[in-house]
C-alpha positions as CSV (number, residue, x, y, z in Angstrom):
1,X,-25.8,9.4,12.9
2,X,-22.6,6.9,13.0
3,X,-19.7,7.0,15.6
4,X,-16.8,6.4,13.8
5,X,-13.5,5.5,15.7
6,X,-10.9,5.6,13.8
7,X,-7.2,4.6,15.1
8,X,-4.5,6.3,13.2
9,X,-4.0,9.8,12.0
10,X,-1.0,9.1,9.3
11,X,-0.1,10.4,5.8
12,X,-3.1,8.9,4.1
13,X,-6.0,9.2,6.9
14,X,-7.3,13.1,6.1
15,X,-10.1,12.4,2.6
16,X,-11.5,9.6,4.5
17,X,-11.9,11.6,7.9
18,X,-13.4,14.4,6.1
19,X,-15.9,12.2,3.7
20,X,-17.4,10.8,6.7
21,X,-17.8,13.8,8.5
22,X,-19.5,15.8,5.5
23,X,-21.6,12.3,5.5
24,X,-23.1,13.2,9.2
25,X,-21.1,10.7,10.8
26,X,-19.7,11.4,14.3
27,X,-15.9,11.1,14.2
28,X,-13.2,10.4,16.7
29,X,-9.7,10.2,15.7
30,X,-7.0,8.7,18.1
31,X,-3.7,9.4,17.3
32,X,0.0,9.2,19.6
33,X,0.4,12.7,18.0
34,X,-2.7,14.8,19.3
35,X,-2.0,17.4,16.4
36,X,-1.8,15.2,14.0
37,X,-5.8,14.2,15.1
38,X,-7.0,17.8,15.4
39,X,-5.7,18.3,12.0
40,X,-7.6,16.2,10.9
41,X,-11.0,17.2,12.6
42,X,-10.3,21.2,12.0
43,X,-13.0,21.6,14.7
44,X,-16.0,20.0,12.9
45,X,-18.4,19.7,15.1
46,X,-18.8,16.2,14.4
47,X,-15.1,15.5,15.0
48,X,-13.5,14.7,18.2
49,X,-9.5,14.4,18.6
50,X,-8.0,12.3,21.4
51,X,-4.2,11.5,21.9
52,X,-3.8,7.6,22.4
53,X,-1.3,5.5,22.4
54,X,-1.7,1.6,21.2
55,X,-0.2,0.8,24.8
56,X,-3.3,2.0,26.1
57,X,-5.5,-1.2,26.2
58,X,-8.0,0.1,28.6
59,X,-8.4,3.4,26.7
60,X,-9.2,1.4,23.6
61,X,-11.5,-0.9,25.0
62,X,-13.4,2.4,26.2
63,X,-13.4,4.0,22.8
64,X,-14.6,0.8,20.8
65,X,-17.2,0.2,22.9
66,X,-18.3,3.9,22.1
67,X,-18.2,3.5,18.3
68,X,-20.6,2.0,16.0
69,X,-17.1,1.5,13.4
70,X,-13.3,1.1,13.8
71,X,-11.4,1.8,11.2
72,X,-7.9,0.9,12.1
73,X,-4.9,2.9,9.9
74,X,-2.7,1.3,12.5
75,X,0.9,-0.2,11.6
76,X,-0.8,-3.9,10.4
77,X,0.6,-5.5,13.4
78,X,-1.9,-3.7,15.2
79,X,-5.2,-4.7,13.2
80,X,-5.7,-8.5,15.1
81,X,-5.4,-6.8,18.7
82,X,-7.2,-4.0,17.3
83,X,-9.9,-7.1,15.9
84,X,-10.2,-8.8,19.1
85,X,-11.0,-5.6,21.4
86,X,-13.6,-5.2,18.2
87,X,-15.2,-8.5,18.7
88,X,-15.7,-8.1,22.4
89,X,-17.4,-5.6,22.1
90,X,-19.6,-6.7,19.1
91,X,-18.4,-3.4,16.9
92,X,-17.4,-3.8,12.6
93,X,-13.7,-3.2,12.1
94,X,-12.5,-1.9,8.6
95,X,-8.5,-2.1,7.5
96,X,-6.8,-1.0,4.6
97,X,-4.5,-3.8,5.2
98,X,-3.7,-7.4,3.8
99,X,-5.2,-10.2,5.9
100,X,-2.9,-12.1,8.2
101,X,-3.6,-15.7,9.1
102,X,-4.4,-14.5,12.9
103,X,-7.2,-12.1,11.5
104,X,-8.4,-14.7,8.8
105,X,-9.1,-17.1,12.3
106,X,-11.5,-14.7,13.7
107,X,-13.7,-15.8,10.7
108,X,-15.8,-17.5,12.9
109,X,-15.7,-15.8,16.2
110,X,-16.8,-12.5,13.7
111,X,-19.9,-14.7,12.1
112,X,-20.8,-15.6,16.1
113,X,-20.8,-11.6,17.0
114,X,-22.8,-10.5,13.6
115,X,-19.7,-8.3,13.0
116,X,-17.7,-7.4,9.9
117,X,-13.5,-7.0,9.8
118,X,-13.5,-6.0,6.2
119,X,-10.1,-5.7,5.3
120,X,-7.9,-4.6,2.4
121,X,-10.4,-1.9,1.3
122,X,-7.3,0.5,0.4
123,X,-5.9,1.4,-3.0
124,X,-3.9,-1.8,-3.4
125,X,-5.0,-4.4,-2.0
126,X,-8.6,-2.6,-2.4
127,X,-9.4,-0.6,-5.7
128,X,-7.7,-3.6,-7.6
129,X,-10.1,-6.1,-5.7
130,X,-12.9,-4.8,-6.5
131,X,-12.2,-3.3,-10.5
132,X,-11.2,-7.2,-11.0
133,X,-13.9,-9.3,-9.6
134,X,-16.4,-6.7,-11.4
135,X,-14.7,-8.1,-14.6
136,X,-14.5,-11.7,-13.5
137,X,-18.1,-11.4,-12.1
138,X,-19.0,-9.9,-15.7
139,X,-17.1,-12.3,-17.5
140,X,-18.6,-15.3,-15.9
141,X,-22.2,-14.1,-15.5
142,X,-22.0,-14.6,-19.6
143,X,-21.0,-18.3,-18.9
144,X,-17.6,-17.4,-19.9
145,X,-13.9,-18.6,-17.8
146,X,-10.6,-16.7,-16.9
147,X,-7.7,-17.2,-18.8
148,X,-5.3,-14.7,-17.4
149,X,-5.3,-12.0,-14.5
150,X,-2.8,-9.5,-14.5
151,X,-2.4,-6.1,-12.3
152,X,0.0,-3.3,-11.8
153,X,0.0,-0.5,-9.6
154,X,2.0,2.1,-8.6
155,X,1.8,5.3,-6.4
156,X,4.4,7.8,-7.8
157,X,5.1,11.5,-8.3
158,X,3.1,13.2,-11.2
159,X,5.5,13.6,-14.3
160,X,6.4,16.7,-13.9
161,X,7.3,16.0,-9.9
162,X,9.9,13.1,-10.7
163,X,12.8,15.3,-10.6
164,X,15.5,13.5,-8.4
165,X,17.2,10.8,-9.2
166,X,15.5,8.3,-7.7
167,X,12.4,9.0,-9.7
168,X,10.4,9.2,-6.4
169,X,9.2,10.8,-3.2
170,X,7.1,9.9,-0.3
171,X,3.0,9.7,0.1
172,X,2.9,7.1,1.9
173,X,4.9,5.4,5.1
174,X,8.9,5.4,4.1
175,X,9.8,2.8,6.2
176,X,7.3,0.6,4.3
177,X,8.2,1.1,1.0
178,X,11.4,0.2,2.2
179,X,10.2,-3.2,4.0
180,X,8.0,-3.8,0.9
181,X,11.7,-4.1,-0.6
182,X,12.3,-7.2,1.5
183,X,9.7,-9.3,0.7
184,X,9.9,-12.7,-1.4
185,X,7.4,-13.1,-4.6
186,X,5.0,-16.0,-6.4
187,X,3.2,-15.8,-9.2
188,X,2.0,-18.3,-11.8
189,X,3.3,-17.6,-15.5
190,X,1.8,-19.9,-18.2
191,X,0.9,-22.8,-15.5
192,X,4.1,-22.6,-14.3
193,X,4.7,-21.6,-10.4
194,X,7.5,-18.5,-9.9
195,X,9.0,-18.1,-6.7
196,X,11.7,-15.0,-6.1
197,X,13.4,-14.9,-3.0
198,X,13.1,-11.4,-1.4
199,X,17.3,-10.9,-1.9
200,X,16.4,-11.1,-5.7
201,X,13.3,-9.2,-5.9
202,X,14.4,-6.8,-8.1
203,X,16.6,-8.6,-10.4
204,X,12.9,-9.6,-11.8
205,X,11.6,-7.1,-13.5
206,X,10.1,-5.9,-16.9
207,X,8.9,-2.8,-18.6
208,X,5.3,-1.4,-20.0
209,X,3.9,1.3,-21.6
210,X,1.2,3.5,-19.7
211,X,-0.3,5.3,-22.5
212,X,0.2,9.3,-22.3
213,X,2.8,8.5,-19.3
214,X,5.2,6.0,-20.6
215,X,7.4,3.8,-20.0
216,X,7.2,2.2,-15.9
217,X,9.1,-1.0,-14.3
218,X,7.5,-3.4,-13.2
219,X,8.5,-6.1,-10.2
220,X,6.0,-8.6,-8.5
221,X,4.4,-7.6,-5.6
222,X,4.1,-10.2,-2.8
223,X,2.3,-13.4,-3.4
224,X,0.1,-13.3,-6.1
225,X,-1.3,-17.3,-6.0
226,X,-3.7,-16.9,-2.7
227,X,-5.7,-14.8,-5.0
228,X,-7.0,-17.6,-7.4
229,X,-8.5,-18.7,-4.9
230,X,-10.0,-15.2,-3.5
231,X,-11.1,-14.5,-7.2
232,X,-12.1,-17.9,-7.8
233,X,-10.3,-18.2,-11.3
234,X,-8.5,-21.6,-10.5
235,X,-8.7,-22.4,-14.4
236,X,-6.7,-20.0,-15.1
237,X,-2.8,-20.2,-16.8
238,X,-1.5,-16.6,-15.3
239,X,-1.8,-14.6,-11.9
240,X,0.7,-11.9,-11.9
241,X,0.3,-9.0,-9.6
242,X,3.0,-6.1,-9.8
243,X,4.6,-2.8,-8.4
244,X,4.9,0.4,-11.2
245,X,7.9,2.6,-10.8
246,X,9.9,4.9,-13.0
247,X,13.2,3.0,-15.1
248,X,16.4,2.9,-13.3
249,X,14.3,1.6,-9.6
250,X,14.8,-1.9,-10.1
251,X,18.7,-1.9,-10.2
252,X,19.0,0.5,-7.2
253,X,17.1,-1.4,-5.3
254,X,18.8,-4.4,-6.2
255,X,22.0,-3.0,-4.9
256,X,20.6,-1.3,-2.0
257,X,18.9,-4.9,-1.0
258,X,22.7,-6.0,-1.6
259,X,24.7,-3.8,0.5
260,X,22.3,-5.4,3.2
261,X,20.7,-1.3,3.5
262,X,17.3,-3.7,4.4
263,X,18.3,-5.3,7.5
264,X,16.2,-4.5,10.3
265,X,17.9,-5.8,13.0
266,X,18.7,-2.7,15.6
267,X,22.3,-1.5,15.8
268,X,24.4,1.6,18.0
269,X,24.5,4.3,15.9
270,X,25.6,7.5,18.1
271,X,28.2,8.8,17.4
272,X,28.6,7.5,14.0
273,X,28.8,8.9,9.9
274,X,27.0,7.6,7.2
275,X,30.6,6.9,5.9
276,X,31.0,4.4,9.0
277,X,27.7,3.0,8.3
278,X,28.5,2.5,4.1
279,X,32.1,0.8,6.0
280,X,30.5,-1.4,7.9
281,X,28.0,-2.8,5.3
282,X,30.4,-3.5,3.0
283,X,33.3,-4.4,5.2
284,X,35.9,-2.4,3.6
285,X,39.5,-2.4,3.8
286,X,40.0,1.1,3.0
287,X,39.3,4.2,3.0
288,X,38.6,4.6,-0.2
289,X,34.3,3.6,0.4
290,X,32.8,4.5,-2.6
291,X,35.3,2.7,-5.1
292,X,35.3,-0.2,-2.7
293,X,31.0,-0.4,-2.2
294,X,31.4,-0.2,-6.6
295,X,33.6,-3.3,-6.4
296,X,31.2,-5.0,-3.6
297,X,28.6,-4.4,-6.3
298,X,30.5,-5.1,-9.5
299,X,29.6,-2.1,-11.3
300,X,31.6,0.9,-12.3
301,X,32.2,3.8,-10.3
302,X,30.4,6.2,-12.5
303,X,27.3,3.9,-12.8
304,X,23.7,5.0,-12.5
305,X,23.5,3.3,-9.3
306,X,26.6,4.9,-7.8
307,X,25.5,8.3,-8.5
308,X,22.1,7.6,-7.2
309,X,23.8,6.8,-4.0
310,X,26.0,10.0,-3.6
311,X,23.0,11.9,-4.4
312,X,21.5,10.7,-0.9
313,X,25.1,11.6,0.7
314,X,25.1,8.3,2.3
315,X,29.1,8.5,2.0
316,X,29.5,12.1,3.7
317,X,30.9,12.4,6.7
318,X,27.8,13.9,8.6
319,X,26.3,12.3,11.5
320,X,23.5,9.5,11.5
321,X,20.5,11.4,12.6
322,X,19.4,8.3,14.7
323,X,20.8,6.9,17.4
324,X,19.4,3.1,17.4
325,X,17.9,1.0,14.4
326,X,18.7,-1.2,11.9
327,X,20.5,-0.6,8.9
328,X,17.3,0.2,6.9
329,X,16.4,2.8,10.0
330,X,19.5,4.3,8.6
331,X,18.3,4.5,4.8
332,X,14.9,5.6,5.7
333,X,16.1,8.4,7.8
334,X,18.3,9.4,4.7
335,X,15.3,8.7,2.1
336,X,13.1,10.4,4.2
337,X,15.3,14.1,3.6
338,X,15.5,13.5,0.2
339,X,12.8,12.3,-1.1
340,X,9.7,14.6,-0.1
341,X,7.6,16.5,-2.1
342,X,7.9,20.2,-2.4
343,X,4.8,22.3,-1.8
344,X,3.1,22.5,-4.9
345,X,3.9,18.9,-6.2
346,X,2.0,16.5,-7.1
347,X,1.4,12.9,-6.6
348,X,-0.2,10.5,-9.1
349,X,-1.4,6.9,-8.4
350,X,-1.6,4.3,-11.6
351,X,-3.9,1.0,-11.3
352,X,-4.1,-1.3,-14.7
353,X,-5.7,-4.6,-14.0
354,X,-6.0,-7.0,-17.1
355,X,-8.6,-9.6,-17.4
356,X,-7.8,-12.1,-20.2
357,X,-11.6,-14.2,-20.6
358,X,-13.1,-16.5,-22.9
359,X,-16.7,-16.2,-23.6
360,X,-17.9,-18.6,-26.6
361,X,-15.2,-19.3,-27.8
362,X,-13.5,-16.4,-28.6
363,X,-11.3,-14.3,-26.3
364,X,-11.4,-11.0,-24.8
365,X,-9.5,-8.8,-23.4
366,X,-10.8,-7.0,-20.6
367,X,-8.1,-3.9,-19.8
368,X,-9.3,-1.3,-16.9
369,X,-7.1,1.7,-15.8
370,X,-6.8,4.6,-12.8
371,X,-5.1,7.2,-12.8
372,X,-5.3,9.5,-10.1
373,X,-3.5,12.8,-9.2
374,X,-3.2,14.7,-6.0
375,X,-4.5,17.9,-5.7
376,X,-1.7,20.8,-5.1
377,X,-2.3,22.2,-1.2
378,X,-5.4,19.7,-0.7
379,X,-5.1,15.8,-0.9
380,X,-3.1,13.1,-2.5
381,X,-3.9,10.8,-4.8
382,X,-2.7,8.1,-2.3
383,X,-4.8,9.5,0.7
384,X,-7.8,9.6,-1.6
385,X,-7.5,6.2,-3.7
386,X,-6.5,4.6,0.1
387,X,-8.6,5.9,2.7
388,X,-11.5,7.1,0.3
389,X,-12.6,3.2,-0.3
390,X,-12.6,2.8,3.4
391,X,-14.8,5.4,4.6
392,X,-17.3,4.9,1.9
393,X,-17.2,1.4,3.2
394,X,-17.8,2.4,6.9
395,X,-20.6,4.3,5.5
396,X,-22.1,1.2,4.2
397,X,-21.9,-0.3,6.9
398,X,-23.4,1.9,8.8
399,X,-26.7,2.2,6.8
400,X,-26.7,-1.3,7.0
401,X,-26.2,-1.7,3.0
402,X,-23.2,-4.6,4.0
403,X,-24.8,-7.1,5.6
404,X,-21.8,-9.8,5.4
405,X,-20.1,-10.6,8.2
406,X,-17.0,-12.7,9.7
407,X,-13.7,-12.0,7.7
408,X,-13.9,-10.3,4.2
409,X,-11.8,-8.8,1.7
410,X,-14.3,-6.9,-0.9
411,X,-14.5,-9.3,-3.5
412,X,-18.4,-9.9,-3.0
413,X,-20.6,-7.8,-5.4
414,X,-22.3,-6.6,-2.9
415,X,-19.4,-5.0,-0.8
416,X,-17.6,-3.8,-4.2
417,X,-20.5,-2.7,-6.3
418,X,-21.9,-0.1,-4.1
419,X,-18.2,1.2,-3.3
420,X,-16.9,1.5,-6.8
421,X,-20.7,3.1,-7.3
422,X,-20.0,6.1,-4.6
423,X,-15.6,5.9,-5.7
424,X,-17.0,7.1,-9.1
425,X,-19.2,9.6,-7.8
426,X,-15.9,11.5,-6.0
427,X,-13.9,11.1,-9.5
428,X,-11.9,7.8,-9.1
429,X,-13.3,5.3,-11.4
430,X,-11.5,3.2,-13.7
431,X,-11.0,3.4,-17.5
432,X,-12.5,0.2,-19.2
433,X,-11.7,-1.3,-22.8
434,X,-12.4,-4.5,-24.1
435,X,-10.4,-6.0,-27.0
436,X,-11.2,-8.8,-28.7
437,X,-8.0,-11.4,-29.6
């Protein structure tokens, strides 16, 4: 029987808690918030909650050496400390995370130890991994080459849940889809290399059509050029990897990244309104804000965009809730209030990876699709499709069915088959077509 510590005890951690301990697997969760980690358990007797806190160093060292597996669900700037404390004491280390250059240069030191850090075994990164490089893997095994690779993915409410006007409400950390905001773009279009500043993120956008859902945004997520190399399709023309939301995100977003709602450095807050804080941000002149931040914008007053932001009361006269944080402490704090789902909502996570290949001569495309939905008073879709792929992971490990070592992402067929074998097994498994063009 496995001992499984896992670090974390957030919004997504519960499916894969429980799959490992229905799996026999002894597991201790260490959380900051001890209910949080006994929530989790619900006094299986294979479960074990602790209260820890990261600052803890000497607790951790204690608890890895007592576990056969760490999985970390850690804020990511935890994972390398987390990775080293792993290493010393020879133990595997799994993250839902993207790899940093500082955990991609334990490569070596990981080989040395005969220990795994698998990492970005989530939803996305993870799921989108391994549905592609099955295709790629397939596509190639018939002496065939990659023309194109193309992903989208989104975690959303169900349809019927999208009832504010943003379109959306929390499953996962609201502070990170707000950083997520911030961050610049790459891509490779037709040979040609795109690069988007993060302050014009979301001026770059497009829409597409999920069949029996409709129509979704789409903006690039992150930098999608490392992966030619991590998919090994270097012949390829196109790389695009993208974020799914409902219409009418992208130009909110746009202004909010404007109004400068995204900057994180920390700021006095007590005593002031959210009418101070929309003064300040624009630097107006009078006290007419709302007519003034529509002028800062260059858009009318009764825009889309304007009403969205009276709809979060960011221009009422009520008191920041926080007393220090940066401006986008501020927004998440609001965000937070009004975006959340109501009991009996639920979420619903979309993955759509295109493969364009050529085999022989003639080209196909390879289309896969996942779409998952919470279930009302048990799990959401986002828990499942993120922490799901992990455990089943740890499991592997365990039984000693992943034998790679050093630093992976699971792009090898023998991390992603067996995963995607036991994902279908617990109802997520994509949707494959293949068209020929």
């Amino acid at each position: 029987m496995g001992k499984v510590l896992v670090l974390g005890a957030g919004l997504v951690a519960r499916p894969g808690v429980r799959y490992l301990l229905d799996k026999g697997m002894n597991v201790r969760v260490a959380s900051r918030t001890l209910s949080k980690a006994e929530k989790l358990v619900e006094g299986h007797p294979n479960g074990e909650a602790v209260r820890w806190t990261v600052d803890e160093k000497e607790r951790l060292s204690e608890m890895v050496k007592e576990a056969d597996v760490v999985v970390s669900l850690l804020p990511y700037i935890y994972h390398v400390e987390v990775a080293k404390v792993c290493l010393e004491h020879r133990k595997h280390l799994v993250t839902t995370s993207y790899v940093s250059q500082d955990m991609r240069a334990l490569d070596g030191e990981a080989k040395t130890r005969d220990v795994i850090l698998l990492n970005e075994i989530g939803l996305d990164p993870g799921i989108d991994h391994m549905s592609a490089m099955r295709t790629i893997d397939h596509i190639r095994k018939r002496g065939g080459k990659i023309l194109a690779f193309r992903s989208y993915c989104g975690a959303l409410p169900a349809p019927e849940a999208a009832d504010n006007p943003f379109k959306y409400k929390f499953a996962w950390s609201p502070r990170g889809v707000a950083l997520a905001g911030r961050n610049s773009a790459r891509f490779i279009e037709d040979g040609k290399e795109i690069n988007i500043p993060g302050e014009e993120l979301f001026r770059h956008y497009f829409t597409m059509e999920i069949e029996g859902l409709g129509t979704f945004e789409v903006y690039p997520n992150r930098d999608s050029v490392p992966y030619m190399d991590t998919y090994g399709i270097k012949e390829a023309h196109t790389i695009f990897r993208g974020t799914l939301r409902y219409p009418g995100w992208c130009d909110l977003w746009y202004a909010i990244s404007r109004l400068g709602m995204l900057d994180v450095e920390e700021k006095e807050w007590k005593g002031k309104t959210y009418r101070d804080y929309m003064r300040e941000l624009i630097g107006a002149k009078t006290d007419d804000i709302e007519k003034e931040t529509a002028e800062f914008l260059g858009i009318p007053e009764d825009s889309e965009v304007m009403e969205k932001l009276r709809w979060l009361s960011i221009f009422s006269d009520d008191p920041i809730k926080i007393e220090k944080g940066g401006n986008i402490d501020v927004l998440v704090e609001k965000l937070t209030e009004k975006l959340a789902y109501k009991e009996g909502e639920r979420d619903m996570v979309i993955l759509r990876d295109e493969v364009l290949g050529e085999v022989n001569g003639k080209k196909e495309r390879h289309i896969s699709v996942l779409i998952d939905y919470g279930e009302i008073g048990k799990d959401t879709a986002v828990a499942r499709t993120v922490s799901l792929p992990a455990a089943v992971a740890v499991k592997l490990i365990i039984e000693g069915e992943i034998k790679e070592r050093g630093v992976h992402i699971p792009t090898h067929p023998d991390i992603y088959a067996p995963v995607l074998e036991e994902l279908k097994n617990l109802g997520i498994e994509m949707r494959e077509e293949i068209k020929e063009e």
